[in-house]
C-alpha positions in Angstrom: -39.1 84.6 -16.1 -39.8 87.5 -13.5 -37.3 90.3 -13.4 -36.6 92.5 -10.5 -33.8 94.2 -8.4 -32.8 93.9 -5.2 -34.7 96.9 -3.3 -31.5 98.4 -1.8 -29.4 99.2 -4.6 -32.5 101.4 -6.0 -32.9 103.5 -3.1 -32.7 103.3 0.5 -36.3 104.5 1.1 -39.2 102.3 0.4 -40.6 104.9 -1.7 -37.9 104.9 -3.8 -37.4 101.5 -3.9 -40.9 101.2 -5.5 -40.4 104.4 -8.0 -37.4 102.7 -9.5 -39.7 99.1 -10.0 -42.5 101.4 -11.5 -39.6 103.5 -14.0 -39.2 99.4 -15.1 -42.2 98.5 -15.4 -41.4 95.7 -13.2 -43.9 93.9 -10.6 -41.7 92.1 -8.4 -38.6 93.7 -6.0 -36.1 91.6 -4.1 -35.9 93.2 -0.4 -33.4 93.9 1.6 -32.5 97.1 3.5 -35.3 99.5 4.1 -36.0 102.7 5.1 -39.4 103.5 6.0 -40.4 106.7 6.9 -40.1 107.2 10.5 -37.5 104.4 11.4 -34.2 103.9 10.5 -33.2 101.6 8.0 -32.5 97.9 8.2 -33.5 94.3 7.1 -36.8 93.7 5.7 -37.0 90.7 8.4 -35.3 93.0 11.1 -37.5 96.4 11.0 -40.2 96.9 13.9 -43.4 95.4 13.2 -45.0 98.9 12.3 -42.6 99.6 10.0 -42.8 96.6 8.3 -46.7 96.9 8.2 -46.0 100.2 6.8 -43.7 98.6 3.7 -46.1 95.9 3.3 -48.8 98.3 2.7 -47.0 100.4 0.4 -46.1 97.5 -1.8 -49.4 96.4 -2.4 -50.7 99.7 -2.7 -47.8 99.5 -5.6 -48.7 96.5 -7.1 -45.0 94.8 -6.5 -44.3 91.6 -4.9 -41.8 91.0 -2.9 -40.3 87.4 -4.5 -36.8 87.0 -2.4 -36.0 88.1 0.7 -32.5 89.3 0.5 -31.9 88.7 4.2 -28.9 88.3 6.5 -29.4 85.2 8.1 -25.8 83.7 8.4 -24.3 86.4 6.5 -20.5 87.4 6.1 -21.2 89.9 8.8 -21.4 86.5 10.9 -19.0 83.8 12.3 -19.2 80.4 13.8 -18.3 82.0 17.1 -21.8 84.2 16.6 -24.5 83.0 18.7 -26.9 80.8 17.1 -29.7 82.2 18.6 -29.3 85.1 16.6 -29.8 83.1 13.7 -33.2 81.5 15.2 -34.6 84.8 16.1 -33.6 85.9 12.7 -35.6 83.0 10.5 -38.4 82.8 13.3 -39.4 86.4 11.9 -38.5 86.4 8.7 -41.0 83.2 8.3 -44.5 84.4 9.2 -43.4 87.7 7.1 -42.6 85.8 4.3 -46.1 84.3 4.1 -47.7 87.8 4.9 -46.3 88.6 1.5 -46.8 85.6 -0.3 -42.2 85.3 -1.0 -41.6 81.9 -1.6 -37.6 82.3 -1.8 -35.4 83.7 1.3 -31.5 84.1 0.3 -29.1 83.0 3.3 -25.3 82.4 3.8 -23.3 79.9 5.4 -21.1 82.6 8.1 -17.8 84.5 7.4 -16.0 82.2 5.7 -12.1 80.8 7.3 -8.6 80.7 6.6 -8.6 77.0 5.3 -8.4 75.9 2.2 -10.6 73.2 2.1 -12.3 72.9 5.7 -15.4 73.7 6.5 -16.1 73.8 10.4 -18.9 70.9 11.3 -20.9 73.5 12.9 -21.8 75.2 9.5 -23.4 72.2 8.0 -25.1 71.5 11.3 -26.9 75.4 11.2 -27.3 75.4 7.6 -29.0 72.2 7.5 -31.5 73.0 10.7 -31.8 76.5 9.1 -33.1 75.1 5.6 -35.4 72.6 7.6 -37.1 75.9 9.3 -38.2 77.6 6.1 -38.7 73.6 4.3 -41.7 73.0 7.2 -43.2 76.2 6.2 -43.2 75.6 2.6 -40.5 78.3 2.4 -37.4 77.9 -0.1 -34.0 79.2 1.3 -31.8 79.6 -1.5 -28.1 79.6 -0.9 -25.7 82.5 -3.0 -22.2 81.8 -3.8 -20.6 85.2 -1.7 -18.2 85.8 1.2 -19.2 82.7 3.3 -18.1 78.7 3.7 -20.2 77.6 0.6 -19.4 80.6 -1.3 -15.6 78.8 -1.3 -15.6 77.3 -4.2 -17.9 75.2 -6.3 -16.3 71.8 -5.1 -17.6 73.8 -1.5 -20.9 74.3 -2.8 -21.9 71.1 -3.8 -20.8 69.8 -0.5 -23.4 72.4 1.2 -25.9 71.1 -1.2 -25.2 67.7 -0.3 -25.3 68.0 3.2 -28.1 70.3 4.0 -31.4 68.0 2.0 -33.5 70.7 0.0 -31.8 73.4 0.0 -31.2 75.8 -3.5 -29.0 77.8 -4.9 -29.1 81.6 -6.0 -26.0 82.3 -8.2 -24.7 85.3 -8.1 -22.4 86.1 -11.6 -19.6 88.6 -10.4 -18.9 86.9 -6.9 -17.0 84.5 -8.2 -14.1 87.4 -9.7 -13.2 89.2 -6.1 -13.5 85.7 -3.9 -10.6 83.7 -3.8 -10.8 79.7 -5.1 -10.2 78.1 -1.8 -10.4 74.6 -2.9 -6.7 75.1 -4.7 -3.7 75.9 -2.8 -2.2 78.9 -1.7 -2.1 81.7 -2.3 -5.8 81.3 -4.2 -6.5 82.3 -7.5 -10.0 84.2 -8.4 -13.0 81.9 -8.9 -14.0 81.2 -12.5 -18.1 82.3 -13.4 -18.3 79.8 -16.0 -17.0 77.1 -13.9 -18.7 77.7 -11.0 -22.0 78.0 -12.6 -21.3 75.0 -14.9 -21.3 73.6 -11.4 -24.2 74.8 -9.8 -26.7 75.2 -12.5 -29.1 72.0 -11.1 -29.7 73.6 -8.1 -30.4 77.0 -9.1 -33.6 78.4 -8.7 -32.8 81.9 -8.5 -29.9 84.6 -10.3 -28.5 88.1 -9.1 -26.9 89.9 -11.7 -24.1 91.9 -11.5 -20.8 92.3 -13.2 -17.3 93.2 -12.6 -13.9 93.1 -13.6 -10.9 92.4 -10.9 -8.6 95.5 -10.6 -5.3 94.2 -9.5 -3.8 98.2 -8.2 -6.7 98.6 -5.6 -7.0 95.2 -5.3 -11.1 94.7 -5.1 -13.4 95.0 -7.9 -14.6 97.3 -10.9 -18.3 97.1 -11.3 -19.7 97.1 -15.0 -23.1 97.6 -16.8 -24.6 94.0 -17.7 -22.2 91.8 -19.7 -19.2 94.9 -20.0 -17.5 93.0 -17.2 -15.9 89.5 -16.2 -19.0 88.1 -14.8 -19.5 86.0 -18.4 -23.4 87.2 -17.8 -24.6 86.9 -21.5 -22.9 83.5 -21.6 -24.8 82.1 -18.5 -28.1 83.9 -19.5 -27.9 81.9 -22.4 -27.0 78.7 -21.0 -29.7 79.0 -18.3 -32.5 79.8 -20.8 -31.6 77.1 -22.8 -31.9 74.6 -19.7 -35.6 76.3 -19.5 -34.7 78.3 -16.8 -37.8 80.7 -16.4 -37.4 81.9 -12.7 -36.0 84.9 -11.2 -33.6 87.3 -12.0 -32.9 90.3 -9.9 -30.0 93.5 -10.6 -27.8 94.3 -8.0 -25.5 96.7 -9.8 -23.0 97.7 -7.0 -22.0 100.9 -9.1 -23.3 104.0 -7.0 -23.8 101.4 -3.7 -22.1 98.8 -2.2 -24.2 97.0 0.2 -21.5 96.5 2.9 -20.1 100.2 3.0 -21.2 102.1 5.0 -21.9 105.1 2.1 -24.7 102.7 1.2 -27.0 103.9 4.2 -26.5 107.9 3.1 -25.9 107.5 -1.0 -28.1 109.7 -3.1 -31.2 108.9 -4.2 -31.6 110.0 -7.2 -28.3 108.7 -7.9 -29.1 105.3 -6.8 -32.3 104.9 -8.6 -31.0 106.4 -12.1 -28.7 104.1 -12.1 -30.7 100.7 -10.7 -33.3 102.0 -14.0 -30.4 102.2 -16.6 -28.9 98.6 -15.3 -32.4 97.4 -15.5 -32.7 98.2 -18.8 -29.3 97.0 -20.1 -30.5 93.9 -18.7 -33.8 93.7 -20.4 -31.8 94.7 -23.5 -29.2 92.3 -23.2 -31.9 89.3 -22.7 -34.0 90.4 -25.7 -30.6 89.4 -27.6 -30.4 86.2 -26.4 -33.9 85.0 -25.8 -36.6 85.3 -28.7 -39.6 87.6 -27.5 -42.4 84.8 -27.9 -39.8 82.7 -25.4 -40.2 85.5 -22.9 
């Protein structure tokens, strides 16, 4: 079992990024957003080469290891109707910089999901499936996370996406499922259920993101909580998975002081961010010692 966080939600600097990893103790850090100093900040697959070099060098000066690369490759931020090229360009450098620093796992998306309830444009499948072939040849695993995108749906969604794109994986992520609408039941669409989502998806899951929420019907979006305070049923599917013998990665990504798609999350505070990515990490650890026996850890 490796634990880490997803680099963003700790700082938006690099520096701090590895500070909050070191206050944990931790050796591995899921990237994402990066700042480095001298260039503004962006994906770990999209920064200039320098900069990159820069972060790479920093890292192993650290002593972390980059396991996931949180990237954006088919994100929510993109549509059908966005130029596949873009998502080419987007794997074709994210590939030979995964190797540089020895990440097996990439997370990618499926585009901005649609209005249907069941449909799922041919097109998806079609990128998806060449997409997971790139990184596949290259002895890469993309792993695939249940958010705001066609396979994030619903689980029935999912295991279509599964089935139709041959070797790729899942990341599950445990609060998605409470602020994303079940679009494989009619209108208008109830919330997703954790539990039954991951009942679902727990075969192909190679990798977790933590988080935890509770839905807040009068603003309509979602409360984010410590580690198993919210909805997410996160001590119920820790247990589950490390019953199965799951012993992969886990990685925070609290969404308490930062929400990766606001724009605050380029300008948060520091110090704010990282204080709190330490505390979530350490609710976490606490929470799995509960469950999981320390000579099963």
């Amino acid at each position: 079992m490796k634990l880490m966080g997803i680099g963003d939600e700790g700082a938006n600097t690099i520096d701090g990024q590895i500070q909050a990893a070191h206050e944990l103790g931790w050796k591995h850090l899921e990237p994402r957003g990066i700042e480095v100093p001298g260039y503004a900040k962006a994906n770990f697959h999209d920064i200039p080469d320098a900069a990159f070099d820069l972060a790479v060098k920093k890292l192993e000066d650290a002593g972390i290891q980059p396991y996931c690369f949180g990237s954006t490759i088919m994100n929510w931020a993109k549509t059908v109707e966005t130029p596949f090229e873009v998502t080419l360009a987007e794997v074709k450098r994210a590939i030979p910089r995964m190797k540089r620093t020895g990440a097996k796992y990439i997370r990618v998306m499926s585009f901005k999901p649609g209005d249907e309830e069941f449909k799922i444009p041919t097109v998806v499948f079609e990128r998806v499936r060449e997409v997971t072939k790139m990184f596949l040849d290259e002895g890469l695993q993309p792993v695939h996370e249940n958010c705001m995108n066609h396979g994030g749906m619903s689980w029935q969604h999912a295991l279509e996406l599964l089935d139709k794109c041959p070797g790729l994986k899942w990341v599950f992520d445990t609060a998605n499922p409470i602020f994303n609408p079940d679009r494989s039941k009619p209108k208008p669409w109830p919330k997703q259920d954790p539990w039954e989502f991951w009942e679902h998806v727990r075969d192909h899951v190679v990798h977790i993101h933590i988080k935890d929420a509770t839905w807040n019907p009068a603003k309509n979006d979602a409360d984010y909580n410590w580690p198993g305070e919210g909805n997410g049923r996160v001590r119920d599917i820790l247990k589950d998975a490390f019953a199965r013998g799951y012993e992969a990665g886990i990685s925070i990504e609290p969404h308490m002081v930062v929400v990766f798609h606001d724009a605050q999350s380029k300008t948060s505070n520091e110090d704010a961010m990282r204080k709190n990515f330490v505390e979530y990490g350490r609710r976490l650890e606490q929470l799995i010692a509960g469950i999981k026996p320390v000579a099963d850890r």
